[in-house]
N, C-alpha and C positions, 0 to 999 in steps of 0.2 A: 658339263656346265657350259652354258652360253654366252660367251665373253660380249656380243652387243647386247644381250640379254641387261644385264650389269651396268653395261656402260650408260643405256635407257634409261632404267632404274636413277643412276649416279644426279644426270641430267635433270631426269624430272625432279626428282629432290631439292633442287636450286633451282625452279623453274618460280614459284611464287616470290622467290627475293630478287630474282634477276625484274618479274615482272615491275615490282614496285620500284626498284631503283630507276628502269625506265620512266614507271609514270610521273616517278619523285622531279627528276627535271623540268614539268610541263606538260602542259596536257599533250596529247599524245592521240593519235587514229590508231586502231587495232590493227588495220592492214601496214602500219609504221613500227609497230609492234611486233608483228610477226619478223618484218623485215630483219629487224636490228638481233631478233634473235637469230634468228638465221643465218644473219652473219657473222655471230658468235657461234657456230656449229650446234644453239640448241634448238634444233628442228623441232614444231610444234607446227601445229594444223590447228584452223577454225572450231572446230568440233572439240579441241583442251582447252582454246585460250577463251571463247566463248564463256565456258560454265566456271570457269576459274575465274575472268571478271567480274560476274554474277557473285558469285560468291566473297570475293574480294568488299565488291559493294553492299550487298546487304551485310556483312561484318562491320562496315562503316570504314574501310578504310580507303576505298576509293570512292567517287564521285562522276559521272561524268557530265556532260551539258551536250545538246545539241546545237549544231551551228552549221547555217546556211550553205549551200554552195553552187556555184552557177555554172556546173557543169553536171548536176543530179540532184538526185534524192539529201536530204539533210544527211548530214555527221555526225555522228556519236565519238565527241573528243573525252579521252579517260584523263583525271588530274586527281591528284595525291589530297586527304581530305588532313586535318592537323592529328584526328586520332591515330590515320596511316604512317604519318613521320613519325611518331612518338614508336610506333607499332617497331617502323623500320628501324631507327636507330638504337630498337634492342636487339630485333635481327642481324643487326651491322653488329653488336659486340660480339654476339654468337658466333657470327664468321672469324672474327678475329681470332678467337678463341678456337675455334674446329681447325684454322688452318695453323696455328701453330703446333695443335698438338699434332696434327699428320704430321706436318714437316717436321717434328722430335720425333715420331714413330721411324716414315717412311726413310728420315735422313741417319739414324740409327746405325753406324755399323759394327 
């Protein structure tokens, strides 16, 4: 068995709630987006976070708006819609919830 196999897996898993808690702050550019994942160690490419917003938005839980910019082409900014916060802070209790029972499993001795 492939131990980054797993860890991939782990990652992407927590990929659609890491994405909302981002958007939940304020609108947000995808290439901002990537960023901040990133620098959380969960490496995503264009090509995941693309069809994941899509999907996100036609769910109705995101939104985004275009907005001008004077150095190119328009912006597609991603913001958090009221059905997306209701979404997330049941997501948020489920976390709560998955990580105590790990840390009772994983802290077990």
């Amino acid at each position: 068995m492939n131990v980054e196999n797993t860890q991939v897996q782990m990652r992407k898993g927590i990929l659609e709630f890491c994405i909302l808690h981002i958007i939940s702050r304020g609108e947000v550019y995808a290439s901002d987006l990537i960023e901040e994942l990133t620098a959380a160690k969960i490496i995503v490419v264009e090509g995941t976070l693309y069809p994941l917003l899509t999907r996100l938005r036609k769910a109705g839980l995101v939104d985004y708006k275009w907005v001008e910019s004077t150095t190119g082409p328009p912006r597609k900014y991603y913001l958090m819609t009221t059905e997306g916060t209701e979404f997330l802070n049941k997501l948020d209790d489920t976390w709560k919830e998955l990580v105590e029972s790990t840390n009772k499993i994983i802290n077990n001795k």
